[in-house]
C-alpha positions in Angstrom: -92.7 4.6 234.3 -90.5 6.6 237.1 -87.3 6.8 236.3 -85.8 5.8 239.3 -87.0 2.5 238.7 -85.7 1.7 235.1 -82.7 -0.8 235.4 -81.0 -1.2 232.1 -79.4 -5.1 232.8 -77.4 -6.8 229.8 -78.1 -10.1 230.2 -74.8 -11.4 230.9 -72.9 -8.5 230.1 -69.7 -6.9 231.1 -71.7 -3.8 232.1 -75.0 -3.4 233.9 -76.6 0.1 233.3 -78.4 1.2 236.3 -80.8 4.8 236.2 -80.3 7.4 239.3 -82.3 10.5 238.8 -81.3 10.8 234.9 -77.7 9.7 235.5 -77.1 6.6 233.6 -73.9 4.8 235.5 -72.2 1.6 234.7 -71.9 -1.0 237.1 -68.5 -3.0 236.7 -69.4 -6.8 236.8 -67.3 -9.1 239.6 -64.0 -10.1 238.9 -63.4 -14.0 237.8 -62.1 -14.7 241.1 -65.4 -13.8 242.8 -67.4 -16.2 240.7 -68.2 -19.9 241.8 -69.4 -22.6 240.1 -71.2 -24.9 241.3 -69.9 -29.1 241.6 -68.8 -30.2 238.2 -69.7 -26.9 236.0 -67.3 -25.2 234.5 -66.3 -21.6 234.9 -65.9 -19.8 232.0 -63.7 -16.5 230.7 -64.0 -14.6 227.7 -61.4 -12.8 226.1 -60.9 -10.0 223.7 -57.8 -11.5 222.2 -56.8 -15.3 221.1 -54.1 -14.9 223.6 -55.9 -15.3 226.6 -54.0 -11.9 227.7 -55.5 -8.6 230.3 -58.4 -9.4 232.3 -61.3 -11.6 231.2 -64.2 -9.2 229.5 -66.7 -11.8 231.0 -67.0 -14.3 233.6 -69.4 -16.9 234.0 -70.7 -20.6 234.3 -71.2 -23.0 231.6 -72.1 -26.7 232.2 -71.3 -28.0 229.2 -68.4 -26.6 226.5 -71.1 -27.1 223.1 -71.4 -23.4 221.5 -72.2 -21.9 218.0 -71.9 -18.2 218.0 -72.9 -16.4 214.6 -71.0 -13.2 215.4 -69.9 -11.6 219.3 -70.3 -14.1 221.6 -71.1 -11.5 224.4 -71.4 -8.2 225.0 -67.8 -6.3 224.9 -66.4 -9.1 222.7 -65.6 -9.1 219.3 -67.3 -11.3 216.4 -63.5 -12.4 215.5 -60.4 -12.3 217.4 -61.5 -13.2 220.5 -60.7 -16.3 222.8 -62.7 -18.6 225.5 -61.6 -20.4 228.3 -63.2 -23.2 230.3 -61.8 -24.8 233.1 -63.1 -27.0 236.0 -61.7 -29.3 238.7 -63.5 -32.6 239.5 -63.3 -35.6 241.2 -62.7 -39.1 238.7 -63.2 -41.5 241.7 -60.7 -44.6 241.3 -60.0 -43.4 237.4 -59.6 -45.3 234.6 -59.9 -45.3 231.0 -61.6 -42.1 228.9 -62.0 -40.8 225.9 -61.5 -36.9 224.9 -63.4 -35.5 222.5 -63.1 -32.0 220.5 -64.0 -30.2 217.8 -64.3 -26.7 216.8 -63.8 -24.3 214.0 -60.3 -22.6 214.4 -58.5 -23.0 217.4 -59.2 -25.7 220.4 -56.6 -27.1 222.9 -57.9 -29.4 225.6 -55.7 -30.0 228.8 -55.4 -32.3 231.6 -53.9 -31.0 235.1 -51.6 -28.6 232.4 -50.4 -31.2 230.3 -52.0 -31.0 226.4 -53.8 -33.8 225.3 -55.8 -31.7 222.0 -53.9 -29.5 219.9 -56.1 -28.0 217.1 -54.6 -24.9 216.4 -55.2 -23.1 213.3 -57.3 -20.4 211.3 -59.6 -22.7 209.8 -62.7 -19.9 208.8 -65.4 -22.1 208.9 -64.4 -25.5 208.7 -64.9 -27.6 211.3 -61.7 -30.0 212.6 -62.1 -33.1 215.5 -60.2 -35.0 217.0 -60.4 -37.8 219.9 -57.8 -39.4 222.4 -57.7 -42.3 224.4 -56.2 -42.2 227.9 -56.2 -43.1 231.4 -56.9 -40.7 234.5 -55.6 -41.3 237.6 -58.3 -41.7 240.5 -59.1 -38.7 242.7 -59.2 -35.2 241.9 -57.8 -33.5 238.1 -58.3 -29.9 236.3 -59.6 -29.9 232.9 -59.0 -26.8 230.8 -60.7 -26.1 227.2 -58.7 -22.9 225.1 -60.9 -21.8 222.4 -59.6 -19.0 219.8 -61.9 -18.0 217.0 -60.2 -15.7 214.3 -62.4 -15.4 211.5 -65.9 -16.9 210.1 -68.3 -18.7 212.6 -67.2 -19.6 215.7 -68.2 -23.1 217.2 -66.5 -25.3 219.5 -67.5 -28.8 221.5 -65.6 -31.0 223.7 -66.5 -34.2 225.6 -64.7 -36.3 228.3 -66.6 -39.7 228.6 -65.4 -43.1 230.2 -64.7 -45.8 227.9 -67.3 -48.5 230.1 -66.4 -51.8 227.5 -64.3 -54.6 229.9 -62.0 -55.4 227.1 -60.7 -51.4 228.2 -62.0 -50.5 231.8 -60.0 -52.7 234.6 -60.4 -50.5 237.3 -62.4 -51.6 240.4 -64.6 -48.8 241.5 -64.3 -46.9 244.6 -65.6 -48.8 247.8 -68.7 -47.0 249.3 -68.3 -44.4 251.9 -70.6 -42.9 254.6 -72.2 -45.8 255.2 -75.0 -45.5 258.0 -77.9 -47.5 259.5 -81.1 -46.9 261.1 -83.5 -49.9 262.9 -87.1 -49.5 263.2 -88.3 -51.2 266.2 -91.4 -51.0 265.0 -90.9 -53.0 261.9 -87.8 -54.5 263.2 -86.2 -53.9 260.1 -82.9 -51.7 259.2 -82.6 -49.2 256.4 -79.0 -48.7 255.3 -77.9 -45.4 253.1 -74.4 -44.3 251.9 -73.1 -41.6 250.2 -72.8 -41.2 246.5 -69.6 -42.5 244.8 -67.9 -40.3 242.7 -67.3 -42.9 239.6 -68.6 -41.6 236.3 -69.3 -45.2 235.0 -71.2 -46.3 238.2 -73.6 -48.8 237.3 -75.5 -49.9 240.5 -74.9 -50.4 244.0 -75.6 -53.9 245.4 -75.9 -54.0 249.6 -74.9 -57.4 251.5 -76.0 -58.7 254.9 -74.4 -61.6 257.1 -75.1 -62.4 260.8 -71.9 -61.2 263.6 -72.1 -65.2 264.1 -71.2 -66.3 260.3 -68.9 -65.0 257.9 -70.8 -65.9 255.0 -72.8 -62.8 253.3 -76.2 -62.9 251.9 -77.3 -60.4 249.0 -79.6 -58.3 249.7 -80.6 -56.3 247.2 -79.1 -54.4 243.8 -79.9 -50.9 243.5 -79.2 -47.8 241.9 -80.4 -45.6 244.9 -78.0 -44.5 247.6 -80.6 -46.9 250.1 -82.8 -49.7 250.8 -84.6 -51.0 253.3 -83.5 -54.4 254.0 -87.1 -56.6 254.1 -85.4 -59.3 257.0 -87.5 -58.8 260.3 -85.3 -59.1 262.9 -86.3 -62.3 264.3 -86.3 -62.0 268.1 -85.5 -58.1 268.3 -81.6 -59.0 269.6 -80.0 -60.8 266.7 -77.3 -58.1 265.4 -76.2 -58.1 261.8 -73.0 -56.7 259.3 -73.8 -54.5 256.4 -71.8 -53.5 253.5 -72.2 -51.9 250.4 -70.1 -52.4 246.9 -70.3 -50.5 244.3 -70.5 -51.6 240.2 -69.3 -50.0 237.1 -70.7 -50.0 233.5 -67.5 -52.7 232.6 -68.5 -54.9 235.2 -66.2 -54.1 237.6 -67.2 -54.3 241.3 -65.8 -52.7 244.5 -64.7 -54.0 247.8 -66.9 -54.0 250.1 -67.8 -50.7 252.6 -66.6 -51.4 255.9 -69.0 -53.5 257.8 -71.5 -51.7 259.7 -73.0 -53.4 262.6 -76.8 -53.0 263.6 -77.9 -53.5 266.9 -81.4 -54.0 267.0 -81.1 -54.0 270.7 -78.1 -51.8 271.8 -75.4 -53.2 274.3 -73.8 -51.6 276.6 -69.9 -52.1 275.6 -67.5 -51.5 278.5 -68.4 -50.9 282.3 -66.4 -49.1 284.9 -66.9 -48.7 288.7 -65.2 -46.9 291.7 -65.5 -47.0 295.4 -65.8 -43.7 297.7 -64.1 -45.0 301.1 -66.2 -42.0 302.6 -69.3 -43.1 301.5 -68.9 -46.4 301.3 -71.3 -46.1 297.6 -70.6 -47.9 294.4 -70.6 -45.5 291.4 -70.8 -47.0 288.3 -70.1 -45.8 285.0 -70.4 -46.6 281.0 -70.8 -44.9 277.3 -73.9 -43.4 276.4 -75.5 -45.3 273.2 -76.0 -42.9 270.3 -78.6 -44.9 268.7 -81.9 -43.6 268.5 -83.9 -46.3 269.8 -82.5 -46.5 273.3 -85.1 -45.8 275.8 -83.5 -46.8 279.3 -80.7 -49.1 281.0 -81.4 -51.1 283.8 -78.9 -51.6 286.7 -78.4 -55.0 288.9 -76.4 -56.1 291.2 -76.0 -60.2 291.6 -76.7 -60.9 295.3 -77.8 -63.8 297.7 -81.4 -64.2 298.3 -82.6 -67.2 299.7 -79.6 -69.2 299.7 -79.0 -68.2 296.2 -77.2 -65.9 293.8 -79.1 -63.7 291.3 -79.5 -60.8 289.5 -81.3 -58.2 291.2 -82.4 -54.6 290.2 -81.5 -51.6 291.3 -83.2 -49.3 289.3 -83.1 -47.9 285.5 -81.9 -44.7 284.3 -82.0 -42.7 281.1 -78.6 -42.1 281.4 -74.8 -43.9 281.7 -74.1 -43.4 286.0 -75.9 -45.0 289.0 -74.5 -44.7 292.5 -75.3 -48.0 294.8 -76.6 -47.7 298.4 -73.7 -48.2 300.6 -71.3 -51.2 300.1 -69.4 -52.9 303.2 -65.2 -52.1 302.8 -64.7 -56.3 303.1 -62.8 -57.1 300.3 -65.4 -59.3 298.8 -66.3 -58.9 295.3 -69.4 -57.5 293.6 -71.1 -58.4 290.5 -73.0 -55.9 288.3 -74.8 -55.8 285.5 -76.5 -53.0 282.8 -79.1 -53.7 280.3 -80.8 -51.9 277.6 -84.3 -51.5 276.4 -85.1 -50.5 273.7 -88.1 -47.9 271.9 -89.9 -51.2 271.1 -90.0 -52.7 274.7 -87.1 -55.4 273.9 -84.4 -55.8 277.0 -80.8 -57.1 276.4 -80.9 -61.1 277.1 -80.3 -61.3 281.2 -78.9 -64.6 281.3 -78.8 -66.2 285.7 -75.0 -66.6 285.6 -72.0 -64.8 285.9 -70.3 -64.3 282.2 -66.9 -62.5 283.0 -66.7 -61.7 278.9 -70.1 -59.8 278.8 -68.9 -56.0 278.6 -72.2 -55.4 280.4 -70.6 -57.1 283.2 -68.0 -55.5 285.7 -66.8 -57.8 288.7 -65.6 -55.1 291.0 -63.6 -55.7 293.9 -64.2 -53.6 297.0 -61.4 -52.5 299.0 -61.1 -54.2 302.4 -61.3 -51.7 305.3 -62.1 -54.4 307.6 -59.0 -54.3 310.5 -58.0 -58.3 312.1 -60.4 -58.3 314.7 -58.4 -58.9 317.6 -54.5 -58.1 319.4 -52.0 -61.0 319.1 -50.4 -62.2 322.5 -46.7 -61.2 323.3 -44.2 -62.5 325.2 -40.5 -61.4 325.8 -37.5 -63.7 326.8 -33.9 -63.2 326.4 -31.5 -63.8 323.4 -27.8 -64.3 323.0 -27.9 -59.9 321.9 -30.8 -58.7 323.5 -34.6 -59.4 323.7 -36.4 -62.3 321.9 -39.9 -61.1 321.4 -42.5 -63.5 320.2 -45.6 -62.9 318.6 -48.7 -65.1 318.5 -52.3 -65.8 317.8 -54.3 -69.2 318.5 -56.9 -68.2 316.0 -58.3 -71.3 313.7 -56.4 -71.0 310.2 -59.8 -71.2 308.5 -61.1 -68.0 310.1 -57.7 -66.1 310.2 -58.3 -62.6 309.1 -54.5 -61.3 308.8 -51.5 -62.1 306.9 -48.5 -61.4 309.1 -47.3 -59.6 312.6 -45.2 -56.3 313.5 -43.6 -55.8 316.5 -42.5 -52.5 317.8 -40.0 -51.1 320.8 -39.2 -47.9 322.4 -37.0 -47.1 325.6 -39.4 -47.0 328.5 -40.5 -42.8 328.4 -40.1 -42.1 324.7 -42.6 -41.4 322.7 -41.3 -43.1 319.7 -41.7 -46.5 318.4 -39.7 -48.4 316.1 -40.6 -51.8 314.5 -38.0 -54.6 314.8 -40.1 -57.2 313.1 -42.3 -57.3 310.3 -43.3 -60.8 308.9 -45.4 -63.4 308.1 -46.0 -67.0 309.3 -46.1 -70.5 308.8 -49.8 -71.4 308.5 -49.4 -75.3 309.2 -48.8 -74.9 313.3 -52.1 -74.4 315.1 -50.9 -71.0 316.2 -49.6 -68.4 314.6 -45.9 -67.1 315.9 -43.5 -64.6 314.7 -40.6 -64.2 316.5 -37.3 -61.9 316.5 -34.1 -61.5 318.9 -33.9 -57.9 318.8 -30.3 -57.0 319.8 -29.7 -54.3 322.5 -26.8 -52.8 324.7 -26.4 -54.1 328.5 -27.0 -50.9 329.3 -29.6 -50.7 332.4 -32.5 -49.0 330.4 -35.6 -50.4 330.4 -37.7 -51.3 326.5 -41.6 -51.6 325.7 -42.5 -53.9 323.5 -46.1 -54.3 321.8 -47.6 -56.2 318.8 -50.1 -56.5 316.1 -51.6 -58.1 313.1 -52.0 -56.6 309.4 -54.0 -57.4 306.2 -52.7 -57.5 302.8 -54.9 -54.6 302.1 -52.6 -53.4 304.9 -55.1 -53.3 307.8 -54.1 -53.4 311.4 -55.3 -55.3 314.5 -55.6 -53.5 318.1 -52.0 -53.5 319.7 -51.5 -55.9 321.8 -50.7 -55.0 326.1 -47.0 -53.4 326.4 -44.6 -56.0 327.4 -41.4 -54.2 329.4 -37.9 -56.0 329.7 -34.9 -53.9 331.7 -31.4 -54.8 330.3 -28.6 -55.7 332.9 -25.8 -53.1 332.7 -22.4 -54.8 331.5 
């Protein structure tokens, strides 16, 4: 064999030996820091003293702390005198009651988050020494660390953490199920729910509950010891939407609360929708949230309008997407109705009921801005007042098809440019016509005023101005 080929690897070993040309050159291994264990193994460090001191003569990964060595443990190490370490860092889910177990010949000591819970301590040759606690962990995450010193004679070593599962001892509810998602097959017109594994060490089973958005009473639907199940309810018209939740069970009997309830929507819904009106355009844009679930396959815009006397629904057209811009849209004021449904994969279409159902969040009543001016001036007449000029406005149109709210009235000296209102004000609506009158006070000063009127909106729209009226004032 070539030379340059021959690798000389201790399995294991502080040292791998590796041939260039007829050098042989040691290769240091990686330091401890640089190894990683995988979830829930242990990493372990080997020692060439019981006192754990200098750096570790071998790192590596052991996943469960149950050894008998006969002489060196490892390459490097001594067959006496020599120390082991194990140490990992796991979740315990909601805790609970547990039961340490070690035994080893010579010296063990077992530790929780850095407090000692085993102390076996001595040069025992090759006698063998156990012992076993009872305690509680708290839930969530803890650091287990195993010290193992062998001095003389055989070398062996076990230790065991286990939860005590009997109900007279075990309290603790497990933790609730997390990650909790859904899938609908509008095919089958079933849902299959899935979660994520709990982290108890006692778990027993998982048991996933059903109950329609209508009722608050839950149905079992199955008990399982997979992380999912297929629920064997067909959706019975394709729209019906249902709660899941999951709980989970220990080996005591104790059972979770349950996951936070999931909804399925065979048939999404649309859940809020928004609209805005371009004065340039004149266009409708409407707007809502994009549904992530799979099975969406178009929405469906409408707009409820008056055809043949009557009010419905009609469409404007569907879209893959969550905008839709309308054709142009009067500025009157009046209010429009619109509506978006979704189909799904399967060919189902949200329930389109004929009326108007202002608690649907598929349903936006949208009122358009009035840009529609009063239609025509208001008459104006000018008298005298005790201080000036009385100018009256008025307009004889019926109170059922009034279009404004109130009247302004304006003056300027006769040549000016600049006009000033004196009057802005509403009127009685009982009188058949409309007035609005003011005494505006002015000096006797021989200069001659122009007076002219008009209507407004509340949306703040104006009339035409009505002809100027002129009035000269006497001088004093």
């Amino acid at each position: 064999m070539h030379q340059k080929s021959l690798v000389a690897a201790r399995t294991g070993g502080v040292m791998s030996a590796v041939v260039l040309g007829s050098l042989l050159v040691a290769v240091p291994q990686a330091a401890a820091a640089d190894i990683t264990c995988s979830t829930n193994v242990y990493k372990r460090t080997f020692y060439k003293n019981t006192s754990f001191s200098g750096s570790p003569a071998r790192t590596d990964c052991d996943s469960t702390v149950s050894r008998s060595w006969s002489g060196s443990p490892v390459s490097g190490v001594p067959s006496n005198n020599f120390g082991v370490r194990w140490s990992v860092s796991r979740d315990f889910g909601s805790g609970g009651p547990f039961t340490f177990a070690a035994s080893a010949t010579d010296g063990v000591r077992v530790y929780l988050d850095g407090v000692r819970k085993i102390d076996l301590w001595k040069n025992t040759g090759d006698t063998a020494r156990s012992k076993s606690v009872n305690l509680t962990v708290p839930r969530g995450r803890h650091t287990l660390r195993v010290d193992y010193a062998n001095w003389t004679g055989a070398a062996k070593v076990k230790y065991t953490y286990t939860p005590r599962t009997s109900a007279t001892y075990d309290k603790t509810k497990p933790l609730v199920p997390a990650g909790v998602k859904t899938a609908y097959n509008t095919t089958t017109r079933r849902t299959t729910v899935s979660w994520s594994a709990n982290k108890e060490m006692d778990l027993a089973s998982y048991t996933l509950y059903r109950r329609p958005v209508t009722s608050g009473t839950w149905t079992k639907v199955s008990t399982t010891t997979a992380r999912s199940h297929t629920d064997p309810l067909v959706n019975p018209d394709d729209r019906t939407p249902f709660y899941y939740e999951v709980r989970a069970k220990d080996k005591a009997g104790n059972t979770s609360s349950g996951s936070t309830d999931t909804i399925v929507r065979p048939l999404p819904v649309v859940t809020s929708l928004t609209g805005t009106y371009d004065k340039a355009t004149g266009k409708v844009t409407l707007k809502w949230p994009l549904n992530a679930e799979p099975h969406v396959d178009h929405y469906t815009v409408l707009s409820n309008d008056e055809v043949d006397g009557s009010y419905v629904w009609v469409p404007l057209g569907t879209t893959k997407g969550n905008t839709w811009t309308t054709a142009p849209v009067p500025a009157d004021g009046e209010w429009r109705h619109y509506r978006v449904l979704v189909t799904n994969d399967g060919g189902t279409t949200t329930y389109n009921p004929r009326w108007l159902d202002a608690d649907a969040t598929n349903e936006l009543w949208f009122g358009i801005p009035d840009g529609i001016a009063p239609f025509s001036a208001p008459d104006l007449t000018l008298g005298s007042c005790a201080s000036g000029v009385q100018a009256t406005a008025s307009d004889s149109t019926p109170a059922p098809i009034r279009d404004f709210t109130g009247f302004e009235i304006e003056r300027r000296v006769a040549g000016s440019t600049t006009w000033s209102v004196v009057l802005r004000k509403g009127f009685d609506p009982r009188p058949a016509t409309a007035t609005a009158t003011v005494c505006d006070p002015l000096p006797s000063d021989g200069r001659t005023y122009e007076y002219r009127a008009r209507t407004h909106d509340t949306a703040g729209n104006f009339s035409p101005y009505s002809d100027i009226r002129t009035m000269t004032m006497p001088v004093g």
